[in-house]
N, C-alpha and C positions, 0 to 999 in steps of 0.2 A: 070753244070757250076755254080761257087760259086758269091752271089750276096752279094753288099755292105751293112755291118751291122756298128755300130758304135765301132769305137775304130780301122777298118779298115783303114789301111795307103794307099790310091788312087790318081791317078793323070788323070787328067782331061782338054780334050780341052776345052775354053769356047771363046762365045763372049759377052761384055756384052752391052746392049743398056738399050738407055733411050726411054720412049715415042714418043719423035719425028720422032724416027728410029736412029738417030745419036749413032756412036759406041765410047760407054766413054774409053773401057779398053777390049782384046782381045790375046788369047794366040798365035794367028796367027804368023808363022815364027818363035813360040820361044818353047822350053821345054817346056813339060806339065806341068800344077800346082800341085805342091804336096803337099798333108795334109794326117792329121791323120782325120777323120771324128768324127762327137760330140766331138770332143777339143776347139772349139771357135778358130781354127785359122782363119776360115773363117765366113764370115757372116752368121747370123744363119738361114736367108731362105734358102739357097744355101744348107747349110749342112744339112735342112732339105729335100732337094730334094735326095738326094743319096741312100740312101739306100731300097735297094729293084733292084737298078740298075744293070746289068751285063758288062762286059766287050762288048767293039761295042756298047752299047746302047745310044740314041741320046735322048735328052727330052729339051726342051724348057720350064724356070720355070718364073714365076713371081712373082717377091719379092717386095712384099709392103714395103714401106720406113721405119716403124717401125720394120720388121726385115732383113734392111740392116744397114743403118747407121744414126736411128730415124729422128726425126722431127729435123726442122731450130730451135736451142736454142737463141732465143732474145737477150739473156743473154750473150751471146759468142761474141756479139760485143764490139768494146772497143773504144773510142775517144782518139788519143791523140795528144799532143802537136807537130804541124808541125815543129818545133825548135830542138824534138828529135831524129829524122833523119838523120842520116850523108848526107854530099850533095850526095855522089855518089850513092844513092840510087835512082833507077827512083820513082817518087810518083806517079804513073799511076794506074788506077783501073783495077784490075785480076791479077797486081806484086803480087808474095806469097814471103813471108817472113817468116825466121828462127826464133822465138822469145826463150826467154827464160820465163818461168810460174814461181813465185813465189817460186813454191815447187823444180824448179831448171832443172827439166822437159826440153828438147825443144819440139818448137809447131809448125805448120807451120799453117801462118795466112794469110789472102787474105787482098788487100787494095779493101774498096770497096766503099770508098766516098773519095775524094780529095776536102776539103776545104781551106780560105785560113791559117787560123787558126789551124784547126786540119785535121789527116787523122784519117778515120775509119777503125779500121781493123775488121775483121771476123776471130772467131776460129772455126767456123763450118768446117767438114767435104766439099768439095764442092759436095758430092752428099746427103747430109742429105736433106729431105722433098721430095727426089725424087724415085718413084717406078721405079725398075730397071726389065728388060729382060735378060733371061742369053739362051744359045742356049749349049747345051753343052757336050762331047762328054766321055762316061767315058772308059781312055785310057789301065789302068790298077788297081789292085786290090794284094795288096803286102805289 
């Protein structure tokens, strides 16, 4: 039976949790996930779990936050002027918003302080600074 080496095209049940046990994101009910392995489509703990793996084989991995979606960037926060907001917008903290970045880019940013002056947004990833679980089942090798 041939085992997953990089540059292998693979699909994969997963589930993935955070420390607490809560489940952030799960293949549950849907297609498996497909990648190419060592391509960077997926986080690079995870792609580093694969290979060596066989079809049926089940491994539970843990990915330190530095290789899922690194540290909280300080810098990724932004203030701005509560006036800039169209009204139909709720200004609630955890709204994600569509921004557009400088370079024309879109972003998807979190409101994460509501003042009365300005909102904070967040362009962190929402799982950056956090060590992820992944449970995960590899489906096939193709």
């Amino acid at each position: 039976m041939s085992e997953v080496k990089a540059g292998d095209s693979v699909a994969i049940h997963y589930k993935g949790t955070l420390s607490d046990g809560s489940v952030f994101d799960s293949s549950e009910g849907r297609d498996p996930l497909a990648f190419s392995v060592g391509t960077g489509q997926i986080i690079p703990g995870l792609d580093k779990a694969l290979p060596g793996m066989k079809i049926g084989d089940e491994k539970t991995v843990i990915v330190p936050a530095d290789e899922a979606y690194g540290a909280v960037d300080p810098n990724a926060t932004q203030p701005v002027p509560r006036d800039q907001f169209p009204d139909d917008i709720p200004l609630e903290i955890g709204t994600q918003l569509q921004v557009q970045a400088p370079d024309g880019q879109l972003m998807t940013v979190s409101i994460i302080e509501v003042g009365e002056e300005t909102i904070v947004l967040d362009a962190n990833h929402p799982l950056a600074g956090k060590d992820l679980t992944f449970a995960i089942t590899l489906v096939s090798i193709g």
